[in-house]
C-alpha positions in Angstrom: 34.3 -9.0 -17.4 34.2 -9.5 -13.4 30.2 -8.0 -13.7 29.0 -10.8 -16.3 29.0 -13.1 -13.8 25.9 -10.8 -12.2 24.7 -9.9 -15.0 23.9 -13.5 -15.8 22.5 -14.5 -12.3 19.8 -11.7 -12.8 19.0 -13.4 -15.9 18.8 -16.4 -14.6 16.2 -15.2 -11.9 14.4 -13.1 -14.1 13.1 -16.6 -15.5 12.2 -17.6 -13.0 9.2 -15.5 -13.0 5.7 -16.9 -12.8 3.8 -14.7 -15.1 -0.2 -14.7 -15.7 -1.0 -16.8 -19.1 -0.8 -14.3 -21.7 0.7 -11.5 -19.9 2.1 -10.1 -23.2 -1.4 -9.6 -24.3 -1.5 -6.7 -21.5 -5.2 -7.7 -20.0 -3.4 -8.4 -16.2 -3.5 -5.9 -13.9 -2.6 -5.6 -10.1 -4.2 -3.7 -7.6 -1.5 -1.5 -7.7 -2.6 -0.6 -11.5 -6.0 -0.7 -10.6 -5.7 1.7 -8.2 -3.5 4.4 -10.3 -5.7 3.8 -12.7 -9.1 4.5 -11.0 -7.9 7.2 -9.1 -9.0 5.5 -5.6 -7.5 3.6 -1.8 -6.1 0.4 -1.2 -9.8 -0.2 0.6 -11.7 0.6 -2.3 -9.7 -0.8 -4.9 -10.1 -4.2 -3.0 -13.5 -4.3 -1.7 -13.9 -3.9 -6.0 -11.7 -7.0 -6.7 -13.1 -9.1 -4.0 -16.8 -8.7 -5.2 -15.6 -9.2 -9.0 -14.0 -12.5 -7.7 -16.6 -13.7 -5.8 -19.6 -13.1 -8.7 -17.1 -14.3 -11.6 -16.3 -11.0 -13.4 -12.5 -11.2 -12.3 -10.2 -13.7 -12.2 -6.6 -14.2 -10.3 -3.6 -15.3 -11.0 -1.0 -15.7 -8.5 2.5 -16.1 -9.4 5.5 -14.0 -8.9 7.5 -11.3 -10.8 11.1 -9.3 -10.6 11.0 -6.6 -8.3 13.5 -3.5 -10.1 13.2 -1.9 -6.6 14.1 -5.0 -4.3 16.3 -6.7 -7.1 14.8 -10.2 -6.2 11.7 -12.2 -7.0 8.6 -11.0 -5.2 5.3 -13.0 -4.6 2.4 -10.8 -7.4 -1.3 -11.4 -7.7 -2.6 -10.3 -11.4 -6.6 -9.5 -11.8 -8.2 -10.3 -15.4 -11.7 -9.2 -16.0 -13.5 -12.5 -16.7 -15.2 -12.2 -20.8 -18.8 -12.5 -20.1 -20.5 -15.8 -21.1 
């Protein structure tokens, strides 16, 4: 009974999250993803998200997230390709 206590404070944080709109939907990424994904660097994987955000094909969100590793709420940026017009 002594650990509900915590149990219910890393609830309470949890909701604190700032999630992407329709993160549920699974379309968010970060460039952690991307990168695991695509096989490539940090430099690579970013020079590709910077020139998606600057001619409109991806969008950011920046919010934050639970981090399992650091047990606390850590700043995230998400990346949504943008649906062509």
């Amino acid at each position: 009974m002594a650990k509900n206590w915590v149990k219910k404070l890393q609830e309470l944080s949890m909701k604190r999250e700032n999630l992407p709109p329709n993160y549920e939907e699974g379309d968010w990424f970060t460039v952690r993803d991307a990168q695991a994904k695509l096989k490539i660097g940090d430099n690579r994987a970013r020079q590709i998200l910077t020139r998606g955000l600057k001619d409109g094909s991806v969008q950011a969100y920046r919010g934050s997230a639970w981090s399992v590793d650091k047990q606390q709420l850590v700043r995230q940026v998400w990346y949504k390709f943008s649906r062509p017009k």
